[in-house]
N, C-alpha and C positions, 0 to 999 in steps of 0.2 A: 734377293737376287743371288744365283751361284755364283761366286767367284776364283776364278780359275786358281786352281792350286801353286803355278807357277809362278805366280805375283807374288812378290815379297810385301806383302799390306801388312802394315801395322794399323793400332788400333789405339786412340788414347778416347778416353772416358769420363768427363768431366760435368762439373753442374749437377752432381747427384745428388744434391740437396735441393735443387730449385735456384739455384742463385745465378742462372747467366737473365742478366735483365735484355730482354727485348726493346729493341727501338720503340717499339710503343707501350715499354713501360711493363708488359708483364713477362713475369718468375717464369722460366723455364727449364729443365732438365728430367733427367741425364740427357748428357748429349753425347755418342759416340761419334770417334770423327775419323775416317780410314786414310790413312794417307800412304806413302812409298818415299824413299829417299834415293839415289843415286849418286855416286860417286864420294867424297870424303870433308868430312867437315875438318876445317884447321886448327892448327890447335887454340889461333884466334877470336875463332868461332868468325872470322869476317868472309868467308869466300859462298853465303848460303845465298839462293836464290829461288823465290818462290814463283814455282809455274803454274798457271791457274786455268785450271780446263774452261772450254765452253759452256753452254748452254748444257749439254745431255752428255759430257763428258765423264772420266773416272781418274784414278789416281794415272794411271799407266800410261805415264807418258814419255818415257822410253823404254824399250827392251835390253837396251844396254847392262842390264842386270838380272835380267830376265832367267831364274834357274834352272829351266830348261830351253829358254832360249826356242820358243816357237809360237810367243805371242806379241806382237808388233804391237809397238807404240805410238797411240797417237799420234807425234809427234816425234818421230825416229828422224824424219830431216832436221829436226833443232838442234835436241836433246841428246848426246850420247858424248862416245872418248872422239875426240878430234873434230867432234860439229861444232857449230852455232856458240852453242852454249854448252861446252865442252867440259863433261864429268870426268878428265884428269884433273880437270882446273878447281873446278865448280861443287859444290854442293848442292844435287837440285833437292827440293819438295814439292808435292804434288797434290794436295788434298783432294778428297772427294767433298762436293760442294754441301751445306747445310740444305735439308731440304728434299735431297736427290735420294738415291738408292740407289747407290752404287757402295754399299757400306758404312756411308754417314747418316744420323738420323732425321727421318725425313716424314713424310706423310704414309711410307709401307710399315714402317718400323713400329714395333708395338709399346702401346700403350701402358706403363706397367699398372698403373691407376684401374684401366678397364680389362687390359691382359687379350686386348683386339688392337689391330691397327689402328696407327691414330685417322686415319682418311682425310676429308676434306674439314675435322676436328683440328687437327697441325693445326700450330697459330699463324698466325700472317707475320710474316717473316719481311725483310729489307735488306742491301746490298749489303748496310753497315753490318747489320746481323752475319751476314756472310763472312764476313773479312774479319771479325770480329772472332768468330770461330775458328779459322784459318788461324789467325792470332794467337790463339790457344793450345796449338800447336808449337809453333815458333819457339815461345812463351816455354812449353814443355822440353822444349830442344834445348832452352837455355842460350839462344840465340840475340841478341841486343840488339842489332842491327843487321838488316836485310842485305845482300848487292843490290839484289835488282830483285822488284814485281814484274812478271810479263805476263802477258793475257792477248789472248785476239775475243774477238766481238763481245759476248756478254762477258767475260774475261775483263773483258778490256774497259767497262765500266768498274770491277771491282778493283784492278789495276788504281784507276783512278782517285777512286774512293782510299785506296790504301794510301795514294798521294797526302789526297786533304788530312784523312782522321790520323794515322799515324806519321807525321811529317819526318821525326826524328828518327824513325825507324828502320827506313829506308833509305838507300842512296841513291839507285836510279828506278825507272819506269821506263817500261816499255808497253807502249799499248798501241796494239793491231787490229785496224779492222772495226775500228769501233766510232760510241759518240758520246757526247755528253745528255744524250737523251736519246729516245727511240721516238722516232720520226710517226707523224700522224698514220702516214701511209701502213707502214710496219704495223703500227699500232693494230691497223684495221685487220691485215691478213690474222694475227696471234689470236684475234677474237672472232673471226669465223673458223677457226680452228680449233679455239676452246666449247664455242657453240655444237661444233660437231661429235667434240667428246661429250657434253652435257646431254644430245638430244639420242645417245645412242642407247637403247632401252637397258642394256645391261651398266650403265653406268649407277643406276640405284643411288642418286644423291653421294657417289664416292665407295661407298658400301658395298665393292661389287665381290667383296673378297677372292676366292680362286678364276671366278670367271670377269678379266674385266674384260671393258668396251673397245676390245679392238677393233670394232669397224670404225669407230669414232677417231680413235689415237692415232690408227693407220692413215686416216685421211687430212687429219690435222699435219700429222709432220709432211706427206704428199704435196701439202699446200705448202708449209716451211720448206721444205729442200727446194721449190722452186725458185724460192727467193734468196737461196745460198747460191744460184747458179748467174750465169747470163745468158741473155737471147742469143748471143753470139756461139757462148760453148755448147749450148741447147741445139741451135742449126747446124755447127760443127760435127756434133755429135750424133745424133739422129736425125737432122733432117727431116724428110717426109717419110723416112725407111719403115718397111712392112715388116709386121712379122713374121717369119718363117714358116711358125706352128701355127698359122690362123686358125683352120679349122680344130684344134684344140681350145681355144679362145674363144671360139662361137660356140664351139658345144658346150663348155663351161657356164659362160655370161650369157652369153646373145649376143643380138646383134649390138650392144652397145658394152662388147665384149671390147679387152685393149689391143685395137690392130697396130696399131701404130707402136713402133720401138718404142716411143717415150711415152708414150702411155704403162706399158707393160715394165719400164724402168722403174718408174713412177710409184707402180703396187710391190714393186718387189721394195724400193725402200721401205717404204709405209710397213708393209708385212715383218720385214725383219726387225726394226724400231721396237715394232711390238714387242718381240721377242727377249729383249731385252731391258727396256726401260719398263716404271711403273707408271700409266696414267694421273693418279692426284700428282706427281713429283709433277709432271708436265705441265699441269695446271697451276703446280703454284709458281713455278719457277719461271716458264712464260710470262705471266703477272708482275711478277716481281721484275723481271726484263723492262716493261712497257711501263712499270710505272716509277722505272727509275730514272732521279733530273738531278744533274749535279747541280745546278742553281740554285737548288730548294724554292723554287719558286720566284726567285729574285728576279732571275730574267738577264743577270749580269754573269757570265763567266768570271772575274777578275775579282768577284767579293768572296768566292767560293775557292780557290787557285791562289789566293792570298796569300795563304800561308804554308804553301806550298815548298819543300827545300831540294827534293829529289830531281837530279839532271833528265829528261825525261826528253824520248824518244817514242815519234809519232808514226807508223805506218800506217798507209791506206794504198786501195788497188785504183785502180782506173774503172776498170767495169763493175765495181761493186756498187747495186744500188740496195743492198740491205743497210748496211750504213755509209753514204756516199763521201766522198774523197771529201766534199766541202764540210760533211760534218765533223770529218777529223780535224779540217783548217779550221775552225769555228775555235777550237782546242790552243791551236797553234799562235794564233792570234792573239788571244787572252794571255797566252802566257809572255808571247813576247811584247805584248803590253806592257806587262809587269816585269819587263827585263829580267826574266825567269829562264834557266840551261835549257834551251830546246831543241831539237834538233826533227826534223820532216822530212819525210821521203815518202813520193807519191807513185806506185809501182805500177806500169803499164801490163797487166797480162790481161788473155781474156776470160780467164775462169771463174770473175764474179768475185762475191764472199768469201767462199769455200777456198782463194785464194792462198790463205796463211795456213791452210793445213796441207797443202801440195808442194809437191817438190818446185825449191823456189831460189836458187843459185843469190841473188841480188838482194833478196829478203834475210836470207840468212847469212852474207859476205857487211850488209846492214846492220844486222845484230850483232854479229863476232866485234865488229870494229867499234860500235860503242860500247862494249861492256868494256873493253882494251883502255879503252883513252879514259 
């Protein structure tokens, strides 16, 4: 993937022996791992804070440092001098996730063993594996202790996980938008989504080198961004509204061409997604999404959360039913079981999922005041 030359990404390079061991036990490396920094580390080294993109995310999550200053962050409402989480204050990091391509080594990245991408070849990978990585950075910063992990949705399971496996290393959590597992339902859309990329002729087993299965990926995330949205912002938003350019749309498709605004919204996400991300990354990192349980199978929140030291702060939307308000409570509950620092805030807007990445006054007045106290 081209990475815009305005990004200040660094680059750390590690495991070039084979030595990062995988949750499931096998030898893996090199691993390159791109990340960004914003604003100043102290001379304590205590003010760093690790911000962890979403699902299909990149390092760039503010432009507050941005060298030319004309590519928006992410996360420009959090992240910057006088927000949320405020890089006069603050030290942020941003990695690009294990897995992905956007930099870090993932299923595009080459092989040096074959000197081909490694494809649907990657090994099967886990959140721990993720955070793990991330760690490795940290680790290379000379960094001993975190402020704060913050994460919205699949973020916000790695958030989590950084709770449990590194306890001492962090001070607080913030997780948005998220759950301690992905919901049956969820579960079901990510795998008619992957099925779409599997059954698209140019996907070749992964193998699709310059030409991959964009009709497949384009329709997969079509299905995903519907469920980052809600019915409400959806009827808000378009309505029954027609499109202008109809008969462009029929002469294109047909009759089963996109009349309808949201229809035609719809293929433009899909289309552009393409454009930028790599299909295997999708596949594996959706997977990895859905089959990640902080339980481990217990069935008990409170055996898992145990050992837990980090003050941790819980957001969820109202309208969100990618992962719903109760699966954050689910969280909330466990911890204040175990008389654990937690603090919950349940945010009425109607934008769905997609909520923590919009402009969100209450969300971020939220944030500012528990990293303060």
């Amino acid at each position: 993937m081209k990475i815009p030359i305005s990004y200040q990404i660094k680059y750390l390079t590690f495991s070039e022996d084979k030595s990062f061991i995988l949750e499931s036990g096998e030898s893996f490396g090199p691993i390159t791992v791109a990340y960004e920094t914003f604003g100043n580390l102290n001379k304590e080294k205590s003010n760093a804070i690790l911000v962890i993109h979403a699902l299909t995310g990149d390092t760039h999550c503010s432009s507050c440092e941005d060298i030319i200053g004309e590519t928006p962050g992410w996360w420009d409402i959090v992240v910057g001098k006088g927000k949320a989480i405020d890089t006069n204050k603050y030290f942020v990091i941003c990695t690009n996730c294990f897995g992905g391509c956007m930099g870090t080594t993932g299923p595009s990245s080459i092989n040096p063993e074959t000197n081909k991408p490694y494809g649907t070849k990657f090994p099967l990978f886990t959140v721990r594996d993720m955070i793990n990585v991330q760690k490795a950075v940290v680790d290379h910063l000379g960094i001993e202790k975190l402020k704060c992990v913050v994460g919205g949705s699949f973020a916000g399971m790695q958030t989590l996980e950084w709770s449990i496996a590194y306890p001492d290393r962090i001070e607080k959590a913030i997780v948005i938008a998220s759950a301690a597992r992905t919901s049956p339902f969820i579960v079901g859309f990510g795998e008619v989504g992957r099925n779409a990329i599997m059954s698209d002729p140019d996907f070749k087993d992964g193998d699709y080198g310059d030409t991959p299965p964009i009709r497949g990926l384009s329709i997969a995330r079509m299905l995903a961004h519907i469920t980052y949205l809600s019915r409400d912002s959806i009827e808000a938003k378009f309505g029954r509204d027609i499109r202008e350019n109809i008969a462009d749309a029929e002469r294109l498709y047909g009759y089963f061409g996109p009349i309808f605004e949201v229809e035609s919204y719809l293929r433009y996400q899909g289309k552009k997604f393409t454009e930028r991300f790599d299909t295997n990354s999708y596949l594996y990192l959706t997977k990895v999404m859905d089959l990640y349980e902080l339980t481990r199978g217990t069935n008990d929140l409170t055996i898992n959360l145990f050992g837990v030291k980090a003050k941790m702060l819980i957001i969820s939307f109202e309208s969100d039913w990618h992962f719903r308000p109760i699966e954050s409570y689910e969280i909330v509950k466990a911890m204040m079981k175990l008389g654990k620092e937690i603090s919950y805030v349940n945010i009425n807007t109607p934008y769905g999922h997609d909520s923590f990445l919009l402009n969100n006054p209450m969300m971020c007045a939220v944030i500012s005041s528990f990293l303060l106290n």
